[in-house]
C-alpha positions in Angstrom: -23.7 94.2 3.6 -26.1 97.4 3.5 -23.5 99.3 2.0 -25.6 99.5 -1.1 -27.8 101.9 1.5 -25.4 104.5 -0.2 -26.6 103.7 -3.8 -29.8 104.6 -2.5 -29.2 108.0 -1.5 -29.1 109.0 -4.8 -32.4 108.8 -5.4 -34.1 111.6 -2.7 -37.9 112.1 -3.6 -40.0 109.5 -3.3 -40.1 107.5 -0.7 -42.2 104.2 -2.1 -39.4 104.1 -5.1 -36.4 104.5 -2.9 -38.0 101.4 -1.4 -38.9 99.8 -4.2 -35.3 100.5 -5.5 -33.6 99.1 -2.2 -36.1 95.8 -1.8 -34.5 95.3 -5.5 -31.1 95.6 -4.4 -32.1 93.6 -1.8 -33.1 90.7 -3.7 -30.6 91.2 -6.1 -27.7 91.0 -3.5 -29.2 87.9 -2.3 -29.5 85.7 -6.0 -25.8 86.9 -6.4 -24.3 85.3 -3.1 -26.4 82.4 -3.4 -25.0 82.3 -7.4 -22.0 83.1 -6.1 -22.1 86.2 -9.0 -18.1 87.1 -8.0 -18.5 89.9 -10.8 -21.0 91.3 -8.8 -20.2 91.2 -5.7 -16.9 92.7 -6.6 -19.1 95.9 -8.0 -21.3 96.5 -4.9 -19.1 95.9 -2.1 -16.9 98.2 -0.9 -13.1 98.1 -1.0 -13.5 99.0 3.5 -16.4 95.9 4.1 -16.4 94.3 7.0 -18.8 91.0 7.1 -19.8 89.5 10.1 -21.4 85.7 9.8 -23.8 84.2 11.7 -21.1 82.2 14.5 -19.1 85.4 14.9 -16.4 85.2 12.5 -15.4 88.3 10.6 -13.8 88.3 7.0 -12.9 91.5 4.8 -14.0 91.5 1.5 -10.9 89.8 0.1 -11.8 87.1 2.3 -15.4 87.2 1.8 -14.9 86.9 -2.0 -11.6 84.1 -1.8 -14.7 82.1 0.0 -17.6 82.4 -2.7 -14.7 81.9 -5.4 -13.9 78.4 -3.6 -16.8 77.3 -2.8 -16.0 77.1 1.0 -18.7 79.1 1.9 -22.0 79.1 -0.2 -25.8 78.9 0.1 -28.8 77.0 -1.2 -31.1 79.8 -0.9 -30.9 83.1 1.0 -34.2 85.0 1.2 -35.1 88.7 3.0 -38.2 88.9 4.9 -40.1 92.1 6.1 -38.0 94.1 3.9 -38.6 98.0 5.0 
């Protein structure tokens, strides 16, 4: 799901607001999935992403968005800690 690394590269220079930037992205990723923000999701994953979930399934993004869409997977809260 660190894709978004790439969105980051964009910004070379300072290194405390490339972090500031990604910890953002970060959190932003995060309130989407739990949201289930499909619009956004769409826009920051790649058409190539490969998810792997926590009891070793794998889904594509087509199958990682059909789940959010239909509720089959979803979360009450997802939060990053020691973000670096």
């Amino acid at each position: 799901m660190i894709v978004l690394l790439a969105a980051c590269g964009q910004a070379l220079g300072d290194p405390a607001s490339d972090e500031r930037e990604l910890t953002q992205l970060v959190k932003d990723l995060n309130a989407a999935i739990v949201k289930a923000d499909i619009a956004f999701l769409e826009r920051v994953l790649h058409q190539d992403s490969v998810l792997h979930r926590p009891r070793g399934t794998v889904e594509n993004r087509a199958q990682y968005l059909e789940n959010r869409k239909t509720g089959r997977v979803d979360f009450e809260s997802l939060v990053a800690d020691e973000v670096k």
